[in-house]
N, C-alpha and C positions, 0 to 999 in steps of 0.2 A: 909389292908384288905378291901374288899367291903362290907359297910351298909347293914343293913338289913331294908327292911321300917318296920319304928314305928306304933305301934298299934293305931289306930285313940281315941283307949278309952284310950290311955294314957293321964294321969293327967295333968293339963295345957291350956294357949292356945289352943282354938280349940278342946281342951279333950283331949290333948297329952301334956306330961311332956317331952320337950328336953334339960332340964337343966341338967341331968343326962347322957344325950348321950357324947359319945367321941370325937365326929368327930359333924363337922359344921352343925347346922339347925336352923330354923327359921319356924315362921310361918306368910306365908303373904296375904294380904289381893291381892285380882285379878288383880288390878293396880299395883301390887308390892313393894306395903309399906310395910315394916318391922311391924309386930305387936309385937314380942317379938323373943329374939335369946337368944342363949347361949353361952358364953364365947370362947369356939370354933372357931365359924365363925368369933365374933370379930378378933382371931388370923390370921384366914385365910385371914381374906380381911383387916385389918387393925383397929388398935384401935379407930378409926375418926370413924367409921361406929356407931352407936347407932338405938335403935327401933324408928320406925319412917321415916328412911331414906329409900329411893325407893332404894332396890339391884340395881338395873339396872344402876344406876350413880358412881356406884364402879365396873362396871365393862369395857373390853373393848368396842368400838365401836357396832362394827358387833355382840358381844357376848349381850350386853345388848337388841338389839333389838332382837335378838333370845329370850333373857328370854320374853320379852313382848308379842312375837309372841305366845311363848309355853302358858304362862297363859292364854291369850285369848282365847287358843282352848282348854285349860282343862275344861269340860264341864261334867265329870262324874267324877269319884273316881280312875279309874284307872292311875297309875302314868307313867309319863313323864319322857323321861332321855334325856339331853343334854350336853355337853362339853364347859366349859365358861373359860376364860381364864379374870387372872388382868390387868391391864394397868400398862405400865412402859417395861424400860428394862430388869427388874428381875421379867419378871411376873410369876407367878403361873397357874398353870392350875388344873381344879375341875370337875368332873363329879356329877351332880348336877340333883337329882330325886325329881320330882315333883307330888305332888298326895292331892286331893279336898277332904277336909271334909266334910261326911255327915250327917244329923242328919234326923232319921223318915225315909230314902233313898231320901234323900234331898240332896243337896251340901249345906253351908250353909254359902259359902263367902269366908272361910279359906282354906289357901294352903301352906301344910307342904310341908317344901326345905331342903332334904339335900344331904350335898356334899360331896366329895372323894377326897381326894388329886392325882390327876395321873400327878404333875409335873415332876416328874424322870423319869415316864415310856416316860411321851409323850417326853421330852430332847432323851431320847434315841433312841427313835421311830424318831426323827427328824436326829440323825446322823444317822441314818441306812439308811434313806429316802436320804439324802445328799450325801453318800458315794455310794451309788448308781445309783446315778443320776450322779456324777463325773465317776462313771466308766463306766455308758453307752454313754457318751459323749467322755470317752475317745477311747471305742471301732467305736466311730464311727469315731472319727480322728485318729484313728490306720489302718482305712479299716480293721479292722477284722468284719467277717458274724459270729455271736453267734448264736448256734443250740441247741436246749435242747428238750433230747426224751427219753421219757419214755414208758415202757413195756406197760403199759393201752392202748397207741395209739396217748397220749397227744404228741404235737408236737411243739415246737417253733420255728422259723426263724426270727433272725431282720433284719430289713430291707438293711442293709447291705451285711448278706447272699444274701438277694435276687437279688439287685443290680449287686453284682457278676458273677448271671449266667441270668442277662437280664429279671430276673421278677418285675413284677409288686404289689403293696400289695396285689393284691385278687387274683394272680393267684397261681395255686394248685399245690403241688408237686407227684408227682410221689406217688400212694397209695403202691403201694407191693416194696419193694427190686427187683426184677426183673425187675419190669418196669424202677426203677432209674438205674440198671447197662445198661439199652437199651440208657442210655445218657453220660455213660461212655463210651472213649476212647476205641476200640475195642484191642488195644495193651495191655491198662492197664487196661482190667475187672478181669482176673484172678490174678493179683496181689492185685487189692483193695481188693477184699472177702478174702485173705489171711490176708492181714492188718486189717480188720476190726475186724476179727475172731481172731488175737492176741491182738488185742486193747482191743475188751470187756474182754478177759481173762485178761485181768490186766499186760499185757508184754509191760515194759517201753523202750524197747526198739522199739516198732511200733505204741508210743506214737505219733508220728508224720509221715507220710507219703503226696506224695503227687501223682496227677492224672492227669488226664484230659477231662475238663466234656465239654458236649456242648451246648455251649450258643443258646440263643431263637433267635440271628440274625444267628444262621449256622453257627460259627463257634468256634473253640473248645479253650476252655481257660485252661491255669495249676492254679490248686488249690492244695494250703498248708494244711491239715487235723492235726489238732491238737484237741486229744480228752480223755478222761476220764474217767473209771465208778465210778458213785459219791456214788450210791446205787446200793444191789442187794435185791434179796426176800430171802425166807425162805430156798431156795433150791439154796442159793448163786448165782443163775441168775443175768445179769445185768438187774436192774429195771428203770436204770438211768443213761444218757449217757450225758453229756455236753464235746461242744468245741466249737474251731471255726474253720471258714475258711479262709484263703488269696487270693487272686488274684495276684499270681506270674509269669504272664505271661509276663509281660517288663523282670523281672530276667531272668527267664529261655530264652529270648531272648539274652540278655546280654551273660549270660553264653555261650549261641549258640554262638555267635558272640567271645566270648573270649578263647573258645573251638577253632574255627577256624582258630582265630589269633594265638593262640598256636602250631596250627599242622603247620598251614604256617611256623611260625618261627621255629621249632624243621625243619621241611622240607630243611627251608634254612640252619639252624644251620648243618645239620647234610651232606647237598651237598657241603657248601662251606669248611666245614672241620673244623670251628670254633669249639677253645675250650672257657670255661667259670669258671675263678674262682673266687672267694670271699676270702679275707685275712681278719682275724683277730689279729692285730698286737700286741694288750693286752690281747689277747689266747693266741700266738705262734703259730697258727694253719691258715689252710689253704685250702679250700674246691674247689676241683677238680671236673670238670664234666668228663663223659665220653671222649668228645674232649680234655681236658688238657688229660689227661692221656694217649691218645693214641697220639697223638705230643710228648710226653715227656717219654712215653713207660713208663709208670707206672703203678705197679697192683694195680686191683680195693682196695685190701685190705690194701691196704699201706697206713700209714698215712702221710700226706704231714705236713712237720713241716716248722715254720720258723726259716732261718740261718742257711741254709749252703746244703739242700738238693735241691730246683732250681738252687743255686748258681755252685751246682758241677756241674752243667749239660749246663754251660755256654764253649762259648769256647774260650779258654787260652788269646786267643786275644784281646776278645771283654768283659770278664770279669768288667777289673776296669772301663773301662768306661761305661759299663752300670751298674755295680750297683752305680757307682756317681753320674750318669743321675737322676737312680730310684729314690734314696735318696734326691736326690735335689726336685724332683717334687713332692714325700710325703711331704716334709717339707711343701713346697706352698702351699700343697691342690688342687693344678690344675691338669687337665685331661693333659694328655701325648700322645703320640706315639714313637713307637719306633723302630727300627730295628737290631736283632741281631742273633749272630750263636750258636746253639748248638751242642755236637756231641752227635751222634746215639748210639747206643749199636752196631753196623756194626761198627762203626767208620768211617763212611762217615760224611759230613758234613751239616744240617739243615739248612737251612735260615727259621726265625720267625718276625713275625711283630705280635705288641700287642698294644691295645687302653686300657689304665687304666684310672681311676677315682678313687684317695684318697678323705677319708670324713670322719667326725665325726658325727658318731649316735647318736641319741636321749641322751643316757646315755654319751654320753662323750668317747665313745670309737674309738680307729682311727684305721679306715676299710679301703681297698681299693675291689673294685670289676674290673673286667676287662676280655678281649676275648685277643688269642692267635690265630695265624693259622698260620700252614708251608708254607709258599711260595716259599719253593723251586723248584719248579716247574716255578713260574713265575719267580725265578730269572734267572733257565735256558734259559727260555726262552725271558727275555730280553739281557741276554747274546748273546743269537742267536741273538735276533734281533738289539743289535748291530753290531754284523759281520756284519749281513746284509747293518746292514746302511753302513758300511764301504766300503762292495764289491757295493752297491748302489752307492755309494760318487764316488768310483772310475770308476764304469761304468758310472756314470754323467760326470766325468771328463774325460773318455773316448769317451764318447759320443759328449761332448761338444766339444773337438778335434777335433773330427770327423764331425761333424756341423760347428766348423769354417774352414777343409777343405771343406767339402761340399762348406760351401758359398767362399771358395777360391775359388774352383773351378764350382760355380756359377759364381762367379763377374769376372773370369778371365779366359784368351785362354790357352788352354791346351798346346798348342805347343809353344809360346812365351812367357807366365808370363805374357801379359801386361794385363789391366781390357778389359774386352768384354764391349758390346753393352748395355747390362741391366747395368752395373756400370757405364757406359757412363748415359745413361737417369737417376738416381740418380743421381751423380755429377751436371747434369744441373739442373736436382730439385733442389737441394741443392742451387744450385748457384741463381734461381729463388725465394726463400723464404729467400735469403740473409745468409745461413747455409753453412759450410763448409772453406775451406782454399781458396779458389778463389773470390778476389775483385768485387768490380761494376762493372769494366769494364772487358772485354772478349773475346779473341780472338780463333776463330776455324778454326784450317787447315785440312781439308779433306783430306785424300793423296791417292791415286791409284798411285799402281806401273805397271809403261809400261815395256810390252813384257813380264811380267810373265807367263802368261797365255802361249806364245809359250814354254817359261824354263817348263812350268809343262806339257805342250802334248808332247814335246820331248824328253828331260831329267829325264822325271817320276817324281812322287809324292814327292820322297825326294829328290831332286836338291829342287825342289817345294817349300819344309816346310826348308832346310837351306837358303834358299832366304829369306821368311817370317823371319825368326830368324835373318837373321842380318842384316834387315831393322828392325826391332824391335829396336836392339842393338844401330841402326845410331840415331834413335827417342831419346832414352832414352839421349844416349850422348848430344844431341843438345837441349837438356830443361830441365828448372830448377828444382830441388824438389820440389815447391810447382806448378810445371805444372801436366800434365795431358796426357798421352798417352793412347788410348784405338784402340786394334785391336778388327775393328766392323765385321768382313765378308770377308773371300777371300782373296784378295793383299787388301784391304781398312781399314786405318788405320784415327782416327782423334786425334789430338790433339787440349788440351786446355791451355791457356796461360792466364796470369794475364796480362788484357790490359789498358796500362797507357795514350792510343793516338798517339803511335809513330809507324806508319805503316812503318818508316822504319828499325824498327827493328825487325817486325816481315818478312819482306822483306829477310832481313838479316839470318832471323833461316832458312825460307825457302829454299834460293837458299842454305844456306850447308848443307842441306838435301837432297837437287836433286844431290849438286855436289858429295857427296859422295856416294847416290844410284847410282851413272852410275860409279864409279869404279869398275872394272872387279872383278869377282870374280870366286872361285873353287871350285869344285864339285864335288870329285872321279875321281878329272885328268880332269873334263872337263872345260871350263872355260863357266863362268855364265855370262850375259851382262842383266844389265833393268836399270833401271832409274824412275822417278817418277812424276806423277803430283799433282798439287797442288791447292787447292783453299781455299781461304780465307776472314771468316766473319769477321766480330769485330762491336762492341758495349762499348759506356762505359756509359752506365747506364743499369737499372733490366727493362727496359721501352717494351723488344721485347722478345716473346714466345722461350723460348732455341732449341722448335723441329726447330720455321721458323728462327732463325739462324744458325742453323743445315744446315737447307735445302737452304740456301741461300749459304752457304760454299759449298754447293754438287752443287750447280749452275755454283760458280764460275770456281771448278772443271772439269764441264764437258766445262764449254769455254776453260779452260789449254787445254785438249785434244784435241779436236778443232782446238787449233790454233797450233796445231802440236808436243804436249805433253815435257817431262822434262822440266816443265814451272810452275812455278805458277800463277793465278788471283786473284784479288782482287773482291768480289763481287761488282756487279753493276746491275740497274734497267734493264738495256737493256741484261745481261745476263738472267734474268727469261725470256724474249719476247723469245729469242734465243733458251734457253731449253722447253718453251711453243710450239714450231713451229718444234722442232725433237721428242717431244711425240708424237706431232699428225704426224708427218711425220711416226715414228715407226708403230703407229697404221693403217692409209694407207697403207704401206707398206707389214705389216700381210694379208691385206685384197688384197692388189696385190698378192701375191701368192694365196688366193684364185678364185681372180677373172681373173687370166692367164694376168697380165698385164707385164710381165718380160720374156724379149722374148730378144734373141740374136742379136748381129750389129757385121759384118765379116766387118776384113779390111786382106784388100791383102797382100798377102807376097811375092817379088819380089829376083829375083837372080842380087845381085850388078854388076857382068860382063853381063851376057843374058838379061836383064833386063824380065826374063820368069816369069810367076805367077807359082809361090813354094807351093803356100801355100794359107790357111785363117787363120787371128787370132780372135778368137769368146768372144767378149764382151759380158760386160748382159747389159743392158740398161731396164730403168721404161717406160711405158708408160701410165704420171701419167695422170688420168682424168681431172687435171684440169690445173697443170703444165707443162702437155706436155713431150718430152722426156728427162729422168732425167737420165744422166753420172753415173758410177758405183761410183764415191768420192759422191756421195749424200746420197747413200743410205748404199753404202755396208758397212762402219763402223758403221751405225745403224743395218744392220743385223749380223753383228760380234760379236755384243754387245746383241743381243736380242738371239742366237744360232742360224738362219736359214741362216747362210753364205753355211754351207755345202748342204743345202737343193738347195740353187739359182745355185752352182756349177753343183750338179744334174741334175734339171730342165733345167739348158741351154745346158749338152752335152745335151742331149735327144734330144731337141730339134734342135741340130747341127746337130745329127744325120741324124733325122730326113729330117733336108734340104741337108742333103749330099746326101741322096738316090733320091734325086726329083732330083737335078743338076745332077746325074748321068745319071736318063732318059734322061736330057735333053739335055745330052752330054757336061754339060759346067762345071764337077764338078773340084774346085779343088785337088791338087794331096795331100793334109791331112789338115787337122783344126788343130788347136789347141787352146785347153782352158785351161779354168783359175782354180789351186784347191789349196785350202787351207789349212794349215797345220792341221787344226783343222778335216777336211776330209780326211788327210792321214794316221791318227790314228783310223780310224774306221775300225774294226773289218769285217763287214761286205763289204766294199766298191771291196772284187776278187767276192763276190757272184751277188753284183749286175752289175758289169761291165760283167761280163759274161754269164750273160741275159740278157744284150744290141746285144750280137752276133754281136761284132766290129770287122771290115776288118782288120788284123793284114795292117800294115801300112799309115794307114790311116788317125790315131788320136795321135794326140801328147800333154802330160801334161805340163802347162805349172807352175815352184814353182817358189817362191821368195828365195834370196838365206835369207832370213829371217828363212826361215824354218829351220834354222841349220845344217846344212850338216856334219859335225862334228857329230853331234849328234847319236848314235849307239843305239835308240831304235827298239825293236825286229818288236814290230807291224807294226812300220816303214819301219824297213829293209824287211819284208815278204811282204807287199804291195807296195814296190818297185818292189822285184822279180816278184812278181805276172804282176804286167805291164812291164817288159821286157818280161814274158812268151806267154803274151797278142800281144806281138809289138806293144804297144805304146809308143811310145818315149818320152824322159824326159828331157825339155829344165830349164835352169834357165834363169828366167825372172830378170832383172836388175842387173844383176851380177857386184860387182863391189863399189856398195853401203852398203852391209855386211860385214859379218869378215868370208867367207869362207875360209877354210883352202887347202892345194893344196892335202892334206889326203885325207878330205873331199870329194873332186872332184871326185879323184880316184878311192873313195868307190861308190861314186854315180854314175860314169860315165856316164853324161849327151851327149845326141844327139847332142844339140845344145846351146850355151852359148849366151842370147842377153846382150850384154853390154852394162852400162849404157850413156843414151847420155855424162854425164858430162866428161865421160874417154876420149872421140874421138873429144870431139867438139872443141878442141882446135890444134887435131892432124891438121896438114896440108899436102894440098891434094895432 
C-alpha cells in the first residue's frame, strides 16, 4: 500500500515518532545525513546503512544526485516525491516522499523521508515496456502499418502505415470516410465499405481483406487490411478498431504474373492435347487430369487405380515391354520417355508418347508424376511423310537418270554417240590441269570429211547422217579406249590420242582412217563416195593452251585440203602464215562482191572439123585491187567454203547476159555461153523463179555441172530444176566427165547436150 505522510507533531525526531511506522523513514538533515531511521529502512537499503550516514551514498548514481537535488529545493513544508532505485544487480526500487519540518511556521532543518517499496510494480512495468518495444520493432521488420481508431476521433498511424501510402510524419489523413474512399481504387470502393461494415460487426470472416489505395507519387498500391474491434460502447457500437496494413503489391504482382503463366500453360496444355498425371504408388492411386482421361477415354468419376486398369488399356503388343521399361526406370528414379499403343473403345489403334519423372517425397513415399499425348496424328503423318521420302528418293533417282541423260546428251552427238564439242573443251581442261586419263603428251587430229557436203545436197539429209555414223564407227575402230573421239560440227570430227613422240604412228592411225573413209559405201541402193582430211598437232609436255593446239590441228587441216584433200598434215609454222593469208583472202573477197570486183573472162568454143566459133565458155575471174587478176582455184574453194559460191554463179550469168546483148548489137555475139553452176545452186528452191526473170533466149545459154554433182543421184529438187532448164532451153553440159563415177543410168536420166571430156582420157589417144 502507499504511505500516508506522518503527522509532523508526531513524537520523535523532528517531533515525529517513525519508529512505529511500517514502511522505511528517516529523518534527515538538508545535506542528507541520516539523523535517526527506523528498522524498516535499515531492511530496505541494507543493514551497513546506520544514523549518520548521508542516504544519497546508498543509493544509485543518477538516483542519489536526484535525492540531493529534491532537498535543496524543499524550501517549505510541502512534500516531494521522487523514484530512487539501490545499486547492484538486484536492485530495489522505492518511491520516496519528502516533506520539511516546521516549527512557529518555520522549516527548522529537519526532513522527514519515507519510502514505498514499488519494486514489483516497476519489474513489471519494465516487461510491459520491453515487450513492447520488441513488438514495435518487430512490426517494423514485418512492414506491417499499425492503425488504432477510436469512436472519440483519436487516431493512430505508425509510421509504417504511413510509408505505405508515401506519407510523411506530419502529413494528414483523410478527415471524413468519404474523402478516404476518394483515394480508393474506384473498382474496389464499394467492396471496401462492405468489408468494413462486416469487419466492425465482428464477422471473422472479412477479418481480412484487401484494396487498392493510391499512393502520394500517383500511383496505386494493393494493401492487405487486417483488423479488429477491441472495444465497443454502451450501445455495443464499435468504440475501438485496431489492425494493420501490408503493402502487397510485389505479391499481387507475382500472382499476376503466375496467373498468366498459368493460363499460357493450361492454353498450351489444352491445344497440344496433353494429359497430366500424378501416381501414388504407396496409395495405389493415381490422379488424372482432364487430358489423361480423354486420351484414355475415362470418366471423370472413375477412379484410376494402380495395377492393372492403364495396363488393360495397353496394346497386346507393346504391353510387356513397356511395363518392363516402366518398371525398370521407377526402380532408378530417373525421368523416362516413352512410346506406345493403346486401343480405343472404336478399336482403332492409339499412338502415345509420355515423359515421366519417378521421386520420392518428402515423407518417403515413391510418386511418379508425368504428361501423356496421342500422337497419332503425327504418326500418321510421318508415315506419310515417309512415302513421301520414298516417292522423293525415287523421283531423285529418277531425276538423276534423267540428269545423267541430260548430260549424256549434253556431252554427246545425238546422231553418233560420240562426245560433242563442250566434252571436247573439258577433256582438254582436264588434260591442261593434268586430270583425267590422257598423258603429258598429246596428239589432235582434226578431220573433215571431203564431198560430204555434195552426199548431203544430193542424196538428202539421211545418206548425210548414215555417212556421219560410219565415219564415227571407222574413228572409234582406229583408237584406243583411253583415246578420245569427239564429233565437233557438221562432217568435223577431232580426235585425241595419248602422245609418246612417235609421229609415225600417229601417221599410221591417220592414213587407215582416210583409207577406210574412201571406201564406197550404201545408201538405200545408192552408193556413197568421200573420204577425209586430216590435220594433226601433237605436244608432249602441259607447256601449250589445248584451244592453240586445237587451233594449230585446224591449221594443219586446212593445208590437207589445200593440197588436194584425203591427206593428212602435220602441223607447221608456215601453215598458220598460209591459213593467215586465206582469212584475209576470204575477207577481201566478201568485200569483192560487194565492191563488183568479180566479173566474167569468155574463152571461145571452136567446132573441131570447121574450126567455127560455137560458143563462149564464161569464167569468174577476181579483179583483186592489189593482186591483180585472180583465176577461179584462188578464190572459188574459199567462196565454197564461206556459202557465196552460188551467189558468184549468179552474179557472173547476169553479167554474161548482160555482155551477150551488147555483142548482139554489135553483131559479133556468140552462138550461146556457157557457165559454170554448182551443185550447191542446183538444190535451190528458188533458182526456175530467178532464171525466169533473166528472160533467157531459149538457146542461148548452156549450164555447165561437174559430173561430181552425182548424176546417179534421184533428188526431187534436183530433178525439178533440171526440167525447169530443159523447159527454159538451156542446155546441160557435164563439164570433166570422165574423172567421176557417173553411171551410163545416170546419163540417160540426165540427158546432157554436150559431154566435155576430160583431157586425161584423149591425151594419149593418137591422132
Amino acid at each position: 500500500m502507499r504511505p500516508q505522510a506522518a503527522s509532523p507533531s508526531t513524537p520523535g525526531a523532528g517531533g515525529i515518532d517513525i519508529a512505529c511506522l511500517p514502511w522505511p523513514a528517516a529523518w534527515l538533515n538538508p545535506d542528507g545525513i541520516i539523523r535517526t531511521m527506523n528498522k524498516a529502512l535499515g531492511a530496505a537499503l541494507g543493514e551497513t546503512i546506520v544514523p549518520g550516514d548521508n542516504l544519497a551514498g546508498h543509493l544509485q548514481g543518477a538516483d542519489a544526485a536526484k535525492l540531493l537535488l529534491a532537498l535543496g529545493r524543499l524550501m517549505d513544508g510541502a512534500p516531494s516525491t521522487l523514484e530512487i532505485s539501490t545499486p547492484g544487480s538486484d536492485a530495489r526500487h522505492f518511491v520516496v516522499t519528502l516533506a520539511g519540518h516546521a516549527t512557529a511556521g518555520s522549516l527548522d532543518g529537519s526532513v522527514l523521508l519515507q519510502m514505498t517499496d514499488v519494486t514489483y510494480l516497476r519489474r513489471q512495468l519494465n516487461d510491459v515496456q520491453e515487450r513492447e518495444s520488441r513488438w514495435n520493432h518487430a512490426l517494423v521488420g514485418s512492414l506491417l502499418g499499425v492503425w488504432d481508431q477510436r469512436s472519440s476521433g483519436e487516431l493512430y498511424y505508425s509510421d509504417v502505415w504511413r510509408e505505405i501510402r508515401g506519407m510523411g510524419p506530419n502529413d494528414t489523413f483523410p478527415p471524413t470516410m468519404e474523402d478516404w474512399l476518394e483515394l480508393v481504387h474506384p473498382q474496389d470502393r464499394e467492396r471496401v465499405l462492405h468489408c468494413i461494415e462486416r469487419q466492425n460487426a465482428g464477422d471473422p470472416d472479412y477479418s481480412v481483406f484487401q484494396y487498392r489505395e493510391l499512393h502520394r507519387d500517383g500511383h496505386y498500391v494493393w494493401i492487405e487490411c487486417r483488423g479488429a474491434c477491441v472495444e465497443r460502447d454502451e450501445d455495443g457500437k464499435p468504440a475501438r478498431i485496431i489492425g494493420t496494413d501490408t503493402d502487397i503489391s510485389a505479391r499481387k504482382q507475382q500472382e499476376e504474373w503466375l496467373e498468366g503463366l498459368s493460363r499460357r500453360l493450361k492454353l498450351a496444355i489444352d491445344i497440344s492435347g496433353i494429359g497430366i498425371f500424378e501416381t501414388d504408388f504407396d496409395a495405389g492411386t493415381s490422379e488424372w487430369d482432364e487430358g489423361m482421361r480423354r486420351i484414355f477415354e475415362v470418366d471423370n468419376d472413375c477412379e484410376v487405380q494402380i495395377g492393372g486398369f492403364w495396363e488393360s488399356k495397353l496394346h497386346p503388343e507393346d504391353r510387356a515391354r513397356t511395363l518392363a521399361y516402366v518398371a525398370t526406370k521407377i526402380a532408378e528414379l530417373k525421368p523416362f520417355t516413352d512410346n506406345y499403343r493403346i486401343i480405343a473403345r472404336d478399336g482403332s489403334t492409339r499412338y502415345i508418347r509420355s515423359n515421366s519423372l519417378p521421386f520420392m517425397d518428402h515423407d518417403g513415399r515413391l510418386k511418379m508424376i508425368g504428361v501423356n499425348w496421342d500422337v497419332t496424328e503425327d504418326q500418321r503423318l510421318r508415315q506419310e511423310l515417309e512415302q513421301q521420302k520414298m516417292l522423293a528418293e525415287a523421283r531423285n533417282a529418277e531425276l538423276e537418270r534423267t540428269r545423267l541423260e541430260a548430260e549424256q546428251s549434253a556431252l554427246h552427238d545425238y546422231l553418233t554417240g560420240l562426245p560433242n564439242r563442250r566434252y571436247l573443251e573439258e577433256k582438254l581442261e582436264e588434260w591442261r590441269v593434268g586430270k583425267g586419263t590422257l598423258g603429258s603428251g598429246i596428239a589432235i587430229l582434226h578431220i573433215d570429211l571431203d564431198r560430204f557436203k555434195q552426199i548431203n545436197d544430193t542424196l538428202g539429209h539421211g545418206a548425210g547422217d548414215a555417212m556421219l555414223t560410219l565415219a564415227a564407227r571407222i574413228l572409234r575402230d582406229n583408237i584406243r579406249v583411253s583415246d578420245f573421239a569427239a564429233r565437233i560440227g557438221g562432217d568435223e570430227f577431232v580426235v585425241l590420242i595419248d602422245h609418246d613422240g612417235a609421229t609415225a604412228t600417229l601417221a599410221a592411225i591417220a592414213s587407215r582412217i582416210i583409207d577406210q573413209m574412201r571406201q564406197p559405201a550404201w545408201y538405200n541402193g545408192q552408193e556413197c563416195r568421200f573420204g577425209a582430211s586430216i590435220g594433226i598437232a601433237h605436244t608432249l609436255a602441259r607447256d601449250i593452251d589445248p584451244k592453240q593446239l586445237l587451233q594449230n590441228a585446224d591449221i594443219a587441216l586446212y593445208k590437207a585440203k589445200n593440197l588436194g584433200r584425203n591427206r593428212f598434215e602435220f602441223y607447221k609454222q608456215a601453215s598458220r602464215t598460209l591459213l593467215a593469208d586465206t582469212n584475209r583472202l576470204s575477207s577481201e573477197l566478201l568485200r569483192a562482191l560487194e565492191n563488183d570486183e568479180i566479173f566474167p573472162h569468155y574463152q571461145l568454143q571452136f567446132d573441131a572439123r570447121t574450126r567455127a566459133v560455137v560458143g563462149a565458155e564464161c569464167l569468174a575471174r577476181w579483179r583483186h585491187p592489189t593482186r591483180g587478176i585472180l583465176g577461179p582455184d584462188k578464190f572459188l574453194p574459199i567462196a565454197e567454203e564461206y556459202g557465196v559460191l552460188a551467189q558468184i554463179d549468179g552474179l557472173i550469168l547476169e553479167k554474161a547476159l548482160r555482155d551477150l546483148d551488147v555483142w548482139r548489137e554489135e553483131g559479133i555475139a556468140p552462138p550461146k555461153i556457157s557457165v559454170n553452176v554448182s551443185a550447191r545452186r542446183l538444190t535451190d528452191p528458188e533458182l526456175a523463179r530467178g532464171l525466169a526473170d533473166l528472160h533467157i533466149k531459149p538457146g542461148t545459154v548452156s549450164f555447165e555441172l561437174l559430173e561430181s554433182v552425182f548424176l546417179d543421184r534421184q533428188d526431187a529438187a534436183v530433178m525439178s530444176n533440171l526440167d525447169m532448164l530443159r523447159r527454159l532451153a538451156i542446155d546441160i553440159e557435164i563439164d570433166d566427165f570422165g574423172t567421176g563415177h557417173a553411171s551410163i543410168v545416170g546419163l540417160l536420166n540426165l540427158k546432157p547436150t554436150t559431154l566435155k571430156i576430160d583431157r586425161q582420157l584423149i591425151e594419149d589417144v593418137p591422132d
